[in-house]
C-alpha positions in Angstrom: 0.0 0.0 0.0 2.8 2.2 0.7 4.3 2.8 -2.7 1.1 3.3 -4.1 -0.1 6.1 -2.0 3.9 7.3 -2.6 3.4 7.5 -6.1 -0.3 9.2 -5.8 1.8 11.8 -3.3 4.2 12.2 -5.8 1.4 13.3 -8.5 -0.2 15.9 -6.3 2.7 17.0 -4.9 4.3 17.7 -8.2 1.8 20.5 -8.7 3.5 23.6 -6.3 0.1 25.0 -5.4 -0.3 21.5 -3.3 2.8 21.7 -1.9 2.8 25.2 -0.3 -0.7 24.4 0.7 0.8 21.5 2.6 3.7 23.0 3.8 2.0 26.3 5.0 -1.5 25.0 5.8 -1.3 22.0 7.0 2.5 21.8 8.7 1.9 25.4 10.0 5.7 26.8 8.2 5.2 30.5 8.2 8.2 30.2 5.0 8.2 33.7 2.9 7.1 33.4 0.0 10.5 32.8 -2.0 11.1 29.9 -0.1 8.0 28.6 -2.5 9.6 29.4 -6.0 11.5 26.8 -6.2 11.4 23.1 -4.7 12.4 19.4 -5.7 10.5 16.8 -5.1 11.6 12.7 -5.4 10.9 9.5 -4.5 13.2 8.6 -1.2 13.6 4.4 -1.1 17.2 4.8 1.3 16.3 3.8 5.3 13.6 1.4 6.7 10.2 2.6 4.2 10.2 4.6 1.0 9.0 8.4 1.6 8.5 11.0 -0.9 11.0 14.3 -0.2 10.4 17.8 -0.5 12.9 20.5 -0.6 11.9 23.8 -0.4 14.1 26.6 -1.7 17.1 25.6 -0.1 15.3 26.1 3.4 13.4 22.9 3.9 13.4 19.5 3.8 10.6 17.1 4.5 9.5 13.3 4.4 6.6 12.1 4.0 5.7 8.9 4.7 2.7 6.1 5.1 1.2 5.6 9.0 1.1 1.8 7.9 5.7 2.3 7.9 5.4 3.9 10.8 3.4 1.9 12.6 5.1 -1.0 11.6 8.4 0.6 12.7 7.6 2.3 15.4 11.3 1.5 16.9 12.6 3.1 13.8 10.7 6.6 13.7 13.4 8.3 15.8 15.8 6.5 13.5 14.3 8.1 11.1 14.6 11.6 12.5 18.1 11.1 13.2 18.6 10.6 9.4 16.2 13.3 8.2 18.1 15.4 10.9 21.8 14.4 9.2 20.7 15.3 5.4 19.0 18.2 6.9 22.9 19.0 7.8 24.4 17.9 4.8 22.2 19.8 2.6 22.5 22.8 4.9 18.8 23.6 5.0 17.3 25.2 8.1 14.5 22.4 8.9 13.2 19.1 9.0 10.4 17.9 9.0 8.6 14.4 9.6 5.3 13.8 7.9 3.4 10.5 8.3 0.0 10.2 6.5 -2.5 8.0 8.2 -3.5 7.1 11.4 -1.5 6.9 14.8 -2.5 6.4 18.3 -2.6 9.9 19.9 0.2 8.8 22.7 2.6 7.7 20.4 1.9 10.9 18.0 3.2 12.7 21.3 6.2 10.7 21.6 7.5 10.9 18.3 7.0 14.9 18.3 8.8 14.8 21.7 11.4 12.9 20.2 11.9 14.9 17.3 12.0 17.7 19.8 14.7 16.4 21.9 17.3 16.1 18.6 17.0 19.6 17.5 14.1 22.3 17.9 13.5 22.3 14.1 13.2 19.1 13.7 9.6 18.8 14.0 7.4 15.4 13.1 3.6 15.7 12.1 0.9 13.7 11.5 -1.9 14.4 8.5 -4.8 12.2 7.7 -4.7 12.6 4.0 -2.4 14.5 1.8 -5.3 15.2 -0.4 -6.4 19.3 0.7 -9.5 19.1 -1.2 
């Protein structure tokens, strides 16, 4: 189920009205305009589950990923925002942020976002029902 909902992501994603909608509306980033004019978006298959990227003019990065991953490894979420935390680094961008689409239990929702938390204040991990804004 995962790669299919990666690939529908990737489809609405690719459109940059979606993706500043997303980014501003739904993860609450306050980003300037500029940082909107120009982004990348791919297919990420490196680490435990595939996740779609987004990087947002050279200021932010973010993952996005399926609940049904996440839920399955739940050990491996902070994992995961160690790594998104690294190419965060690497790519000398100024945030990162963890997206998982679906369903989690509310107390594990709070300890991922406390554990993103912990690692850096802008690391920050969210959770969205659907990507669709519609």
């Amino acid at each position: 189920m995962a790669v299919e909902n990666i690939k529908e992501w990737m489809g609405l994603l690719a459109k940059k009205g979606a993706a500043a909608r997303l980014v501003r509306g739904r993860l609450g980033c306050d980003c300037p305009d500029s940082v909107f004019e120009h982004y990348r978006i791919r297919i990420r298959m490196e680490g435990p589950a595939p996740m779609v990227q987004l990087i947002m003019g050279g200021k932010l990065l973010v993952w996005i990923m399926d609940a049904g991953d996440a839920l399955s490894l739940e050990r491996t979420v902070h994992e995961i925002l160690e790594m998104g935390l690294r190419e965060r680094d690497r790519r000398v961008l100024n945030r990162f942020r963890l997206v998982v689409v679906g369903k989690i239990d509310p107390a594990s929702t709070d300890a991922f976002a406390r554990a993103a938390e912990s690692l850096d204040p802008r690391v920050h991990f969210h959770v969205v029902d659907t990507l669709d804004d519609r």
